[in-house]
C-alpha positions as CSV (number, residue, x, y, z in Angstrom):
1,X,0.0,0.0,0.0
2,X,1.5,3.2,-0.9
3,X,2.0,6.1,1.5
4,X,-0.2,9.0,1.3
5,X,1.1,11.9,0.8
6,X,0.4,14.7,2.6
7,X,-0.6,18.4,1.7
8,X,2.5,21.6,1.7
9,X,0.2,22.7,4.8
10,X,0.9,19.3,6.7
11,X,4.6,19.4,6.5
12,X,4.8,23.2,7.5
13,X,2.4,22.3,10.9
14,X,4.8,19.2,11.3
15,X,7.9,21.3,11.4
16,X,6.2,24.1,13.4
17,X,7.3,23.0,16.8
18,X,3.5,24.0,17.5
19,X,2.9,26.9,15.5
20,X,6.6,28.6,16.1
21,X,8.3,28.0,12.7
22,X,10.5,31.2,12.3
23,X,7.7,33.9,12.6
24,X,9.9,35.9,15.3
25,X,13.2,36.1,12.4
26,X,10.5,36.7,9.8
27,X,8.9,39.2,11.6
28,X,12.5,40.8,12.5
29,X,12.9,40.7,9.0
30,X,13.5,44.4,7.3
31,X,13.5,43.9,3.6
32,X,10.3,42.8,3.0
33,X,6.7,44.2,4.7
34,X,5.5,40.6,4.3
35,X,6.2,37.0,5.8
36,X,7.4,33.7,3.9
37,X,4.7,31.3,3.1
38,X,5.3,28.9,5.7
39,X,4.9,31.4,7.8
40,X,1.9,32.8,6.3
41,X,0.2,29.1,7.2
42,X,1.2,29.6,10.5
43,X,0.2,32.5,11.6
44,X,-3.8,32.3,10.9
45,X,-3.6,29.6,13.6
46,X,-2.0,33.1,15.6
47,X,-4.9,34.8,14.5
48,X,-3.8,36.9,11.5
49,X,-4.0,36.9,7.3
50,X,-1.4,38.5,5.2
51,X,-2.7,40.7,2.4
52,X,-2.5,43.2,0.0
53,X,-4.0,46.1,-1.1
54,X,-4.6,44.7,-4.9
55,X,-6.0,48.7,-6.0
56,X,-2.6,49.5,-6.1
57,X,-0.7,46.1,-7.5
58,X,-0.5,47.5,-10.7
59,X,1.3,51.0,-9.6
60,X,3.7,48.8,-7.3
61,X,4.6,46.7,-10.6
62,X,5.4,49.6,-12.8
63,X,7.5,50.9,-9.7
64,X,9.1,47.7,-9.3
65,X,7.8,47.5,-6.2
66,X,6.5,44.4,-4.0
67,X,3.2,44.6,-3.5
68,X,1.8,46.9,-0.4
69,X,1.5,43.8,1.9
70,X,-0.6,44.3,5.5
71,X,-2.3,42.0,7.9
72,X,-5.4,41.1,8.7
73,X,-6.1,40.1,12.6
74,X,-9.3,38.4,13.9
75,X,-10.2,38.5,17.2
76,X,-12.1,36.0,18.8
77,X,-15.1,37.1,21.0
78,X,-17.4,33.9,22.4
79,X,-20.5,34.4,21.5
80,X,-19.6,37.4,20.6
81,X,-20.3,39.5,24.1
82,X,-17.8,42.0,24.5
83,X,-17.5,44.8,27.1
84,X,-17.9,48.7,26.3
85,X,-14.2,49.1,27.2
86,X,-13.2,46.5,25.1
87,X,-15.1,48.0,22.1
88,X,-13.4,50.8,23.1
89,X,-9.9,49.5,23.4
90,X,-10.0,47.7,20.0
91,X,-11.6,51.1,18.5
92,X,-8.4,52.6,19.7
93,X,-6.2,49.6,18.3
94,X,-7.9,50.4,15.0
95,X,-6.6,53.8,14.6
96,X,-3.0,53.6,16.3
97,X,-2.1,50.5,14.1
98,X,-5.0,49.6,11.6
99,X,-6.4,51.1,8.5
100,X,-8.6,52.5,10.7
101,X,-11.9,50.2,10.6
102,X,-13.5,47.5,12.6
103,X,-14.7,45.0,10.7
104,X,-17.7,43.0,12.3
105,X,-17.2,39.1,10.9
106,X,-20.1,36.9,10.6
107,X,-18.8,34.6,12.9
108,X,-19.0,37.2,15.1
109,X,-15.6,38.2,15.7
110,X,-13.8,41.7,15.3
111,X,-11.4,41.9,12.3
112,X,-8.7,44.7,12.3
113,X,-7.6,45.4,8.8
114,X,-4.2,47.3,7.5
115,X,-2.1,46.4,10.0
116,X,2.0,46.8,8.7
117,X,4.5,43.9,10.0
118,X,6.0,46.1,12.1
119,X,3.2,46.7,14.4
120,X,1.8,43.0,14.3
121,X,3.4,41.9,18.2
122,X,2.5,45.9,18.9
123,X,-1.8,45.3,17.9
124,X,-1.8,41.5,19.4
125,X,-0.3,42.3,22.8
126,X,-2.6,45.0,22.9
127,X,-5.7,42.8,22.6
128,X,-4.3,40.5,24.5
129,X,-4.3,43.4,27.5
130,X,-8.6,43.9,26.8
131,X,-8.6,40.2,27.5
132,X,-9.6,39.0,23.9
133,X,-7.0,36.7,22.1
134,X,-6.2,36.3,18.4
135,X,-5.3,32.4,18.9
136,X,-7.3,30.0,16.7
137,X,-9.3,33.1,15.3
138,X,-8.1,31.6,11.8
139,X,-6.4,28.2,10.7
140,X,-6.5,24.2,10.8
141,X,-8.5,24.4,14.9
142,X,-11.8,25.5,16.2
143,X,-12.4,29.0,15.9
144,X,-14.6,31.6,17.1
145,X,-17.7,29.7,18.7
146,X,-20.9,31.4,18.0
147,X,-23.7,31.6,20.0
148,X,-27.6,32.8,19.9
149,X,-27.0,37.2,19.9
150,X,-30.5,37.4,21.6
151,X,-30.1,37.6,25.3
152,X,-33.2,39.4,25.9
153,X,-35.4,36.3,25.5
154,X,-34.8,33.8,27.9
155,X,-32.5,32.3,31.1
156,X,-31.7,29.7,28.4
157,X,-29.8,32.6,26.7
158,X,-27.6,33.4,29.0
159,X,-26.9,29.6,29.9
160,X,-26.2,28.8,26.3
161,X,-23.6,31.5,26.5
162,X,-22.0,30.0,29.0
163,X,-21.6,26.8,27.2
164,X,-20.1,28.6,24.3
165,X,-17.3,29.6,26.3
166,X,-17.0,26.3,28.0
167,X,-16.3,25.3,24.2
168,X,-14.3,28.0,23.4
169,X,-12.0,27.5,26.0
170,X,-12.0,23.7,26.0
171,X,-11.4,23.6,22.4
172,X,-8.6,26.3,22.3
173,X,-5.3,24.9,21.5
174,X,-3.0,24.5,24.5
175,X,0.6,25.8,22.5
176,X,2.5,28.4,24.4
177,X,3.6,29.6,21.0
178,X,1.1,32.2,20.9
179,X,1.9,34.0,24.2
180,X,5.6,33.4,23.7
181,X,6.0,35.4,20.1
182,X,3.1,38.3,20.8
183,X,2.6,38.6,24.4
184,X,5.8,37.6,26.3
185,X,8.3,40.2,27.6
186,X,10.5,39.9,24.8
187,X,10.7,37.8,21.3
188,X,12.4,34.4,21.8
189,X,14.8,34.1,19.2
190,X,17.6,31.2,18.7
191,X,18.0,28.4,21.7
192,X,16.7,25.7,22.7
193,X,12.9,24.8,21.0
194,X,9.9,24.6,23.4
195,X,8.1,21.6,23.2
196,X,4.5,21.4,23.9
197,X,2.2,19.0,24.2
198,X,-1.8,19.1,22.4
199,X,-3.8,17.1,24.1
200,X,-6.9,17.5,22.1
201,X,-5.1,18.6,18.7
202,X,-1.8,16.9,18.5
203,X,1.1,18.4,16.8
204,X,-0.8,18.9,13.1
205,X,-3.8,20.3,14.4
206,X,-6.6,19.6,12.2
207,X,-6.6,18.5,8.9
208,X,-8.9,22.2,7.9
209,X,-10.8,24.6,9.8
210,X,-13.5,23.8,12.2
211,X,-16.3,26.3,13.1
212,X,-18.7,25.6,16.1
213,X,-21.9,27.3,16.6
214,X,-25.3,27.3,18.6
215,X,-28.8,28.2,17.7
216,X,-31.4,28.9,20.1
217,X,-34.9,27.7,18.8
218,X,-36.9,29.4,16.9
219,X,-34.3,31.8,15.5
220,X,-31.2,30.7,13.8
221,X,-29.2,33.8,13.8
222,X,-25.9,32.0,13.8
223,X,-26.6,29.6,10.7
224,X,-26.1,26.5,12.8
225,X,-26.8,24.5,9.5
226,X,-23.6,25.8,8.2
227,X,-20.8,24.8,10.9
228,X,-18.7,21.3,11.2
229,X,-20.3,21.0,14.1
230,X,-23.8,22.6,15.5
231,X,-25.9,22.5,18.9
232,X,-29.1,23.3,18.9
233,X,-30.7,24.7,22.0
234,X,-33.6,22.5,23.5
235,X,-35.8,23.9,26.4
236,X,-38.8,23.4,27.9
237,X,-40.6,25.5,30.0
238,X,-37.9,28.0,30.5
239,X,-35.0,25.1,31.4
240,X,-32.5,24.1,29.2
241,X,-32.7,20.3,28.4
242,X,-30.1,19.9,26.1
243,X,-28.6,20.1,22.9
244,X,-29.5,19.0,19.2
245,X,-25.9,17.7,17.2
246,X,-25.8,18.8,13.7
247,X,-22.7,17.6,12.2
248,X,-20.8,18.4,8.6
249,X,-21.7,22.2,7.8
250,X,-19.8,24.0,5.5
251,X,-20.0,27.2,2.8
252,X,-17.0,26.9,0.6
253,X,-16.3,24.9,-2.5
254,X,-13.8,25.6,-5.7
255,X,-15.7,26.8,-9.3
256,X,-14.9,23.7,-11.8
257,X,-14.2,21.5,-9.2
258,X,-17.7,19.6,-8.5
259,X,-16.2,17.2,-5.8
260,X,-16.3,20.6,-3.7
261,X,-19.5,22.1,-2.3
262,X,-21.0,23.7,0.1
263,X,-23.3,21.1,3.0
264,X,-25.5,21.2,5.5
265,X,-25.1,19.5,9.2
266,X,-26.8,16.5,9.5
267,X,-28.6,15.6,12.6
268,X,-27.2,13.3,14.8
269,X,-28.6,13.3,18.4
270,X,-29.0,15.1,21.8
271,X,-27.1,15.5,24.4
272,X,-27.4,17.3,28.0
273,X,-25.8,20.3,28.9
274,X,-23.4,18.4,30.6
275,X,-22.1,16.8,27.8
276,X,-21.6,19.5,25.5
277,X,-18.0,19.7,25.3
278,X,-17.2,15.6,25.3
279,X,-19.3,15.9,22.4
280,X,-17.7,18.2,20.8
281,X,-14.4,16.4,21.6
282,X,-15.2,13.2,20.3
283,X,-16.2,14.8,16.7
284,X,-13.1,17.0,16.9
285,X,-11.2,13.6,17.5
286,X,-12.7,11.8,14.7
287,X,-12.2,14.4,12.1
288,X,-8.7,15.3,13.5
289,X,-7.8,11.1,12.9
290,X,-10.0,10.5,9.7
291,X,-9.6,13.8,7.6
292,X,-7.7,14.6,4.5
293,X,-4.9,15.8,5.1
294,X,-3.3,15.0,1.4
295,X,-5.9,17.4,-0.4
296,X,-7.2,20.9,1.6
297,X,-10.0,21.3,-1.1
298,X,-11.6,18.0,0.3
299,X,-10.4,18.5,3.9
300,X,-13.8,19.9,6.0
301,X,-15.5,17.9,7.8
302,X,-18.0,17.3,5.7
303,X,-16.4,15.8,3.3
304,X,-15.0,13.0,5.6
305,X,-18.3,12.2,6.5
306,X,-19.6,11.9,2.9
307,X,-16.3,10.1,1.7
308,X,-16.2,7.4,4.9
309,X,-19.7,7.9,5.4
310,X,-22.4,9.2,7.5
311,X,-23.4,5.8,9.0
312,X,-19.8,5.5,10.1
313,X,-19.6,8.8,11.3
314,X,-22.5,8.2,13.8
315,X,-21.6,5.3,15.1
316,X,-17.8,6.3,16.0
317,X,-19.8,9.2,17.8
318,X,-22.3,6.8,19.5
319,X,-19.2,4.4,20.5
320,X,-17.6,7.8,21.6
321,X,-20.0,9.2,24.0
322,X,-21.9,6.0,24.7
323,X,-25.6,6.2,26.1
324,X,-24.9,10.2,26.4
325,X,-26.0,10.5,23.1
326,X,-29.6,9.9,23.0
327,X,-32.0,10.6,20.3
328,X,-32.5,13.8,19.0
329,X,-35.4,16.3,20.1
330,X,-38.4,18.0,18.1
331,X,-37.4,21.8,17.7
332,X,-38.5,24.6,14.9
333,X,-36.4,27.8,13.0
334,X,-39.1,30.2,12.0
335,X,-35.9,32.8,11.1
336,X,-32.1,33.1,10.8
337,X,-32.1,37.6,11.0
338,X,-31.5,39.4,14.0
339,X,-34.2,41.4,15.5
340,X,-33.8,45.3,15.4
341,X,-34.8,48.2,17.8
342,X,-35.5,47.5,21.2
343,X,-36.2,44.6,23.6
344,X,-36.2,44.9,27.2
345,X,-34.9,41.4,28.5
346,X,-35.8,39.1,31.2
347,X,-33.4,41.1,33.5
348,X,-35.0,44.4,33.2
349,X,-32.7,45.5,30.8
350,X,-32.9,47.0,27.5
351,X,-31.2,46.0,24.1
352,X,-30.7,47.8,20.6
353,X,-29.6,45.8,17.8
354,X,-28.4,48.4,15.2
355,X,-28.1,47.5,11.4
356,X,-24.0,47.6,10.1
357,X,-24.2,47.5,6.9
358,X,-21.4,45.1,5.5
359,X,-20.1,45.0,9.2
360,X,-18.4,47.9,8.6
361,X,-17.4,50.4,11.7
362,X,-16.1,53.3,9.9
363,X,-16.9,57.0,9.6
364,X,-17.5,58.4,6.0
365,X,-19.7,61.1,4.3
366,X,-22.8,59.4,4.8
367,X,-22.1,57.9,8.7
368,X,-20.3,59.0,11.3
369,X,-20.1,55.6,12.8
370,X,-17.1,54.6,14.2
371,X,-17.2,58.0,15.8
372,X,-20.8,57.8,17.3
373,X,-20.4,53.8,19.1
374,X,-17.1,55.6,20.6
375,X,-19.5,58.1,22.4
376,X,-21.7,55.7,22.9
377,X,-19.5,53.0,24.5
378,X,-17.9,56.0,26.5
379,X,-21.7,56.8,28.1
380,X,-22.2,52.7,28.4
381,X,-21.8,50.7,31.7
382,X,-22.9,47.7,29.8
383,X,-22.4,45.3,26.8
384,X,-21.6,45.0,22.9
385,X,-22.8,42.3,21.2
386,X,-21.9,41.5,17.5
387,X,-24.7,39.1,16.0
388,X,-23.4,36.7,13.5
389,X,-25.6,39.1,10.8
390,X,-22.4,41.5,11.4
391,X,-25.2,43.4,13.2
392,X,-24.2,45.0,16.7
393,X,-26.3,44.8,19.7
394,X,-25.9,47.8,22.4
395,X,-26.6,45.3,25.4
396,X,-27.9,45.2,28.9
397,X,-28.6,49.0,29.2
398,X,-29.7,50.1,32.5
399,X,-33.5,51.0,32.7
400,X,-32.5,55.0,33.9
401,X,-29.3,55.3,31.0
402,X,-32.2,54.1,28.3
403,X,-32.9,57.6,27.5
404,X,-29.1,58.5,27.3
405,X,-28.3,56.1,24.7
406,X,-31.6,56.8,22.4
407,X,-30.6,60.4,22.6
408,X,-26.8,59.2,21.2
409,X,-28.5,57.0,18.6
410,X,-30.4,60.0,17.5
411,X,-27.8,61.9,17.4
412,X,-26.0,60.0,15.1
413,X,-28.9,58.8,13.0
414,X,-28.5,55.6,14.5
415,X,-32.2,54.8,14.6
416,X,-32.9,54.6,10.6
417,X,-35.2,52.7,9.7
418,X,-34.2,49.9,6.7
419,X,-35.8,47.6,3.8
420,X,-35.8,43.9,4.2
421,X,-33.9,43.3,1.6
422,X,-31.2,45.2,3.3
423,X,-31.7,44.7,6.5
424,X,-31.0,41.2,5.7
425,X,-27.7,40.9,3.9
426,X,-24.5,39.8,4.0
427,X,-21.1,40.7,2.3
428,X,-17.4,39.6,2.4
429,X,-14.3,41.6,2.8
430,X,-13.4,40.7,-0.8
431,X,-11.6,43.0,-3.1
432,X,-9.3,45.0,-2.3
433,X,-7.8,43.0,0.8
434,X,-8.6,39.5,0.1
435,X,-6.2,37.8,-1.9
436,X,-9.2,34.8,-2.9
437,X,-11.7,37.4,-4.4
438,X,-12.5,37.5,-8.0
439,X,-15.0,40.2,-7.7
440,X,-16.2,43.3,-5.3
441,X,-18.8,42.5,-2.3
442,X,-18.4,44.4,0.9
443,X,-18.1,48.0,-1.5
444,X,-20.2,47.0,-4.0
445,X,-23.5,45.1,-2.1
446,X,-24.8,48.7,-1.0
447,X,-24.8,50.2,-3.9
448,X,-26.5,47.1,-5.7
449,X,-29.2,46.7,-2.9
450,X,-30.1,50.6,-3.9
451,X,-30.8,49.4,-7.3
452,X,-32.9,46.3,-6.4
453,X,-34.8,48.4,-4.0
454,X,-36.2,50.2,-6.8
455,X,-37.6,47.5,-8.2
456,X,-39.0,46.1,-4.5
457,X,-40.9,49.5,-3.7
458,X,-42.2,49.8,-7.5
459,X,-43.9,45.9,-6.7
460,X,-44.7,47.1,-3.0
461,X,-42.8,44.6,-1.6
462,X,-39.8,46.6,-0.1
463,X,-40.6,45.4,3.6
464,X,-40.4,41.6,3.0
465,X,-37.5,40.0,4.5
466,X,-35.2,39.0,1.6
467,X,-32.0,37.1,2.6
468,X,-29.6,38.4,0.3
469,X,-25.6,37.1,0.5
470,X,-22.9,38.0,-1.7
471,X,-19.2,37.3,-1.7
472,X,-16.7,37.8,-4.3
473,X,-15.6,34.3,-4.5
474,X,-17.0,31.0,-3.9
475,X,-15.4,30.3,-0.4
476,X,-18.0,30.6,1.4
477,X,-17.2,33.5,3.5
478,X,-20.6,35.2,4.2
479,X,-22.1,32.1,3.5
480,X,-23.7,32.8,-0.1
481,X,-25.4,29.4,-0.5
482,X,-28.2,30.4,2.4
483,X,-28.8,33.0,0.8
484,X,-32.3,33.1,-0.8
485,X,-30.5,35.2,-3.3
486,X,-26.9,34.4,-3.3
487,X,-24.4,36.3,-5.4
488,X,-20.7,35.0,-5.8
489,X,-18.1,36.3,-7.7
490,X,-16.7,34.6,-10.7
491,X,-14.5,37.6,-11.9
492,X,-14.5,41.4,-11.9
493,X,-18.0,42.6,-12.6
494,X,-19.5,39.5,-12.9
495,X,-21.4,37.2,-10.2
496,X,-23.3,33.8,-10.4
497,X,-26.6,34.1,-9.4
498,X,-28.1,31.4,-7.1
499,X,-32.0,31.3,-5.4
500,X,-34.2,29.4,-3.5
501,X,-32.3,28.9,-0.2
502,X,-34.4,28.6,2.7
503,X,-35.4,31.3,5.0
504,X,-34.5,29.6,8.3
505,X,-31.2,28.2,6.8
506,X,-32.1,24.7,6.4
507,X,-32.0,24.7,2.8
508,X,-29.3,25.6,0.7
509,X,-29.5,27.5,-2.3
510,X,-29.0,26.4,-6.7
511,X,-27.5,28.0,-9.3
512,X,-29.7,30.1,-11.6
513,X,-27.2,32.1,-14.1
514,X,-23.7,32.4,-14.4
515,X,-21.5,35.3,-15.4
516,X,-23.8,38.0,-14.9
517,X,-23.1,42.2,-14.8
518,X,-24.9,44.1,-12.6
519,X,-27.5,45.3,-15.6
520,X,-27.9,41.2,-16.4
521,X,-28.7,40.9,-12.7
522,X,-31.4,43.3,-12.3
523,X,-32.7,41.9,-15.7
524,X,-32.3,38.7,-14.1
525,X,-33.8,39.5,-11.0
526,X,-36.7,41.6,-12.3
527,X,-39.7,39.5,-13.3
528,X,-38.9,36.5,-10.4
529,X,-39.6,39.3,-7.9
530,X,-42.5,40.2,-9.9
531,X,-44.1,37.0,-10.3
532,X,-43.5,36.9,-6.3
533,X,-45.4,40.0,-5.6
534,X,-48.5,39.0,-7.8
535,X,-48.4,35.2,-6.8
536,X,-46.6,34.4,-3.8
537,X,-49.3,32.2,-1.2
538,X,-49.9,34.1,2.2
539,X,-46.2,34.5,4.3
540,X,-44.7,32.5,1.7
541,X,-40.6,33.3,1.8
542,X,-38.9,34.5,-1.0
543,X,-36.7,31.0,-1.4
544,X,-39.8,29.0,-1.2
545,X,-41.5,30.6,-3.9
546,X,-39.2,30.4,-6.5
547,X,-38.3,26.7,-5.3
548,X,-41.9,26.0,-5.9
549,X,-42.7,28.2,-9.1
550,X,-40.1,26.1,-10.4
551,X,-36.8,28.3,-10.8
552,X,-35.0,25.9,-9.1
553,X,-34.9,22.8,-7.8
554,X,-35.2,22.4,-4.4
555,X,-31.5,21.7,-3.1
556,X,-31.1,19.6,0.9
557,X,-28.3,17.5,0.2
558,X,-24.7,18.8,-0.4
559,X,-23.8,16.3,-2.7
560,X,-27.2,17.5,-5.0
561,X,-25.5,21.3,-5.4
562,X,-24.2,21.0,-8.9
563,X,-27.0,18.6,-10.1
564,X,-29.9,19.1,-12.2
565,X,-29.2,22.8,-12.6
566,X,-31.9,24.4,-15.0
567,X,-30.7,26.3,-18.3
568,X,-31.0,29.9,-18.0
569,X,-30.8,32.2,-21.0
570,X,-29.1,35.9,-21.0
C-alpha cells in the first residue's frame, strides 16, 4: 500500500514545533513588509491573514515594487459578548495600528484590517491586554464559537452563552507559542525549542478549519446548519434540556471543481448540557484522525463524513460518547435575522440591535459611525454584542441610561429605519484586501441593494424580508449558499446568481445564471420578484416561492448542489 502523501500545509504544521516555525526572524525581518509562506500558514492559527491592497498592485509593478502587503487580525469574541471598554480599546487599536476600521465578521468576531509587520506583536499584545486573544481566530483548529446574539429572551440565553465559552475555552489549542511570540516580555529568538504538548489537537492540528456554533430555537441567527459541528438549544418551560448535534456544515467549494461544495449538518442526536463539550471532543477527534490531510479542497468535515460515510460517522460518535448520546429532540427555526430596535430582556434590561451595513465600523460622508459607538461606548456601563448578521447589539442598558443612549443614537442617526432586503444581507471583505476574491462584495452590495430596492418599492414589496448574500468568490465567507438570493463572484464585474435557499437556513441554495453584470442581474432578478409580488401564497418566503414556481430545484443534500441545474438564457 502506498503512503499517502500529505498536503505543503501538513509538513509546514509538522515542522512548526507547534505553531513557532520562524515567525519571530520573519517578523524581524527588514526587507520585506511581508512573511514567507510557511509562515503565512502559521500565523492564521496566531490569528492573523497576510494581504495586500490589490488597487494598487498594478502601480507597485510599474514601480518595481513588491506589493503593499498588511495584515489582517481576527479577534475571537465567544458568542460574541464584549464589554464597552473592550469596544473601546479595539476602537483605539484600529486607529494607532489599523487602516482604521472595525470589521464585524459573521462569525461574530472583530477583524482589524491594514495592520503593517512592524506593528503586528504591537496590535496583538494590545488585545491580549482587553482580554480578547487572536489564537485559533483563523487556521487548521476550532475558531470563534458562536452563540444565539438574543439575550433578551430567555435564562436559556444566558446559559447557552455560558456553554459557548466552556467550548471556546476547552477547544482552544494548548501551544505556548502564541503567548511566547506576541505577548511575552521579549521575542524568543535562537535556543533551545519549546516543546509542547496538544492534548486535544496533536502536533498537526486539524486536517482544515472547524467552526462551532449554537442556535437557540426558533431563531437561527448563527446559521447552525452551516458549521462542522452545531448545537441546537432545546428547552422546555424556561429550562434548558439539552442540545441538538448537527454535524458536517460547510460554505465553501472551488468553481470547476464539482467534488467541492457547500453542506449542510446532519442531525445526529441530543445531548445534555453536561455533555456538551465531550461531544464536541469526540467529533473533533474523529475528524482530527480520519480527515484529508493530502488534499485541503476535500479536507472539511464534511467531506470526511460523505467520503467514509455518515453511518460510520455516527456510530464512531455513538461508541464515543456511549448512552450520552440519545436521540434527538423536536425543535423549529421560523428565522435566521437578528431582530432590530429594542427589547427589554428578562433582566429588566434594555437591548438595541443596530443594522452595520457590510459590518463595517467606519466614519465616512454618509455615517459618522465609528465615531458615534465611541461616544456611545464612552456613556455605556454595559455590553456590545456582534450578531453573527455583522449586526451590533448595544446590550444590557440600564433602565435610567435608556434615555441616554436613544438620545446618542439619534444623534447620530443611528435609529434609521431599513428595507428587508437590506436589512437582511450579508457581504465579504473581498476585493481589495482578500487575496481569494475575484469580484467586489463588501463595496459593491450597498450600492446594488439601492438598485434592487427600486424594483421592491415599485412591486410594494420593499418590507419583505429577503436574505440576500454576496461574496466575491466561492469560499464561502458570508455564507452565499443560504442565501435566498446568493451572489458569488466569478470575476470582476460578474457574479453567479443562485435562489431558493431557505429562510431559516435549512436549505441551501442552486445555481440560476452564471456570469452576470450588474444590468444582467437586475434583468435577471426583475420579473422573479414580480411574479413573487402578484403570486406568492400568504407568508410565503422568497426561497420557497421560487423553489416551488419552479426556478429551481429544491437543493437539501450537499452532494445535490451541482446537479440538475436548470438552463438559464441571457
Amino acid at each position: 500500500m502506498s503512503e499517502i502523501k500529505l498536503s505543503e500545509v501538513e509538513r509546514i504544521k509538522i515542522e512548526s514545533n507547534y505553531l513557532r516555525g520562524n515567525i519571530v526572524e520573519d517578523l524581524a525581518n527588514p526587507i520585506t513588509a511581508g512573511v514567507s509562506e510557511d509562515n503565512q500558514q502559521l500565523m492564521k492559527l496566531h490569528g492573523s491573514y497576510q494581504q495586500q491592497d490589490r488597487d494598487l498592485d498594478e502601480e507597485r509593478r510599474k514601480q518595481k515594487l513588491e506589493p503593499l502587503y498588511s495584515f489582517l487580525i481576527r479577534v475571537r469574541v465567544p458568542g460574541g459578548v464584549a464589554t464597552a471598554k473592550q469596544w473601546l480599546d479595539i476602537d483605539k487599536l484600529a486607529d494607532i495600528y489599523g487602516n482604521p476600521t472595525i470589521k464585524l465578521t459573521t462569525r461574530q468576531a472583530f477583524e482589524l484590517h491594514g495592520v503593517v509587520k512592524r506593528k503586528l506583536r504591537a496590535t496583538i499584545n494590545g488585545i491580549n491586554k482587553t482580554l480578547l486573544d487572536t489564537l485559533a481566530a483563523c487556521g487548521d483548529v476550532n475558531r470563534n464559537v458562536m452563540s444565539s446574539a438574543n439575550p433578551w429572551e430567555s435564562e436559556v440565553h444566558q446559559q447557552v452563552y455560558n456553554d459557548a465559552r466552556a467550548l471556546h475555552t476547552d477547544l482552544s489549542p494548548q501551544t505556548t507559542a502564541y503567548h511566547e511570540i506576541w505577548v511575552g516580555d521579549e521575542l524568543v529568538a535562537g535556543g533551545e525549542k519549546k516543546e509542547d504538548f496538544e492534548p486535544l489537537y496533536g502536533k498537526t492540528y486539524l486536517p482544515r478549519k472547524f467552526k462551532v456554533a449554537i442556535a437557540i430555537p426558533p431563531r437561527n441567527d448563527v446559521d447552525v446548519y452551516a458549521n462542522d459541528l452545531g448545537f441546537i438549544a432545546i428547552a422546555e418551560n424556561g429550562k434548558l434540556l439539552g442540545y441538538n448535534i448537527l454535524a458536517g456544515g460547510g460554505m465553501g467549494m472551488t468553481f470547476g471543481i464539482e467534488t467541492t461544495y457547500p453542506r449542510l449538518g446532519n442531525l445526529i442526536g441530543f445531548v445534555k448540557p453536561e455533555y456538551v463539550v465531550e461531544a464536541a471532543k469526540a467529533v473533533i477527534i474523529w475528524q482530527r484522525d480520519n480527515g484529508n490531510r493530502s488534499d485541503r479542497k476535500n479536507a472539511r468535515l464534511k467531506y470526511t463524513i460523505d467520503r467514509l460515510g455518515l453511518n460510520i460517522f455516527k456510530n464512531a460518535i455513538r461508541t464515543a460518547l456511549g448512552d450520552k448520546l440519545e436521540e434527538a429532540r423536536p425543535f423549529h427555526f421560523d428565522s435566521n435575522g437578528d431582530k432590530y430596535g429594542w427589547e427589554k430582556g428578562f433582566n429588566g434590561k434594555w437591548y438595541f440591535t443596530l443594522y452595520v451595513e457590510g459590518g463595517k465600523v467606519k466614519n465616512d460622508h454618509k455615517l459618522q459611525l465609528k465615531t458615534a459607538l465611541q461616544e456611545i461606548a464612552q456613556n455605556h456601563t454595559g455590553n456590545f454584542i456582534l450578531t453573527g448578521n455583522q449586526n451590533l447589539v448595544i446590550a444590557d442598558v440600564e433602565e435610567a441610561d435608556k434615555a441616554k443612549i436613544e438620545k446618542l443614537l439619534e444623534k447620530w442617526k443611528l435609529n434609521k429605519h431599513f428595507g428587508g432586503m437590506r436589512r437582511n444581507s450579508l457581504a465579504c471583505v473581498a476585493l481589495p484586501l482578500c487575496g481569494m476574491a475575484f469580484a467586489e462584495a463588501e463595496r459593491y452590495l450597498p450600492s446594488l441593494v439601492d438598485k434592487i430596492e427600486v424594483e421592491l418599492k415599485a412591486l410594494h414589496i420593499e418590507e419583505e424580508d429577503i436574505i440576500l448574500r454576496m461574496t466575491g468568490c466561492p469560499n464561502g465567507c458570508a455564507r452565499p449558499y443560504l442565501g435566498e438570493i446568493g451572489l458569488v463572484g466569478k470575476s470582476p464585474g460578474k457574479y453567479n446568481l443562485y435562489l431558493g435557499a431557505g429562510f431559516t437556513g435549512n436549505r441551501l441554495n442552486k445555481l440560476y445564471a452564471e456570469l452576470l453584470s450588474e444590468e444582467e442581474i437586475l434583468a435577471a432578478l426583475r420579473p422573479i420578484l414580480a411574479d413573487y409580488a402578484s403570486n406568492r401564497n400568504n407568508a410565503e418566503r422568497f426561497g420557497d416561492f421560487v423553489v416551488r414556481k419552479g426556478y429551481v430545484n429544491a437543493t437539501i443534500e450537499g452532494l445535490q448542489f451541482h446537479k440538475d441545474i436548470k438552463p438559464f438564457q441571457k
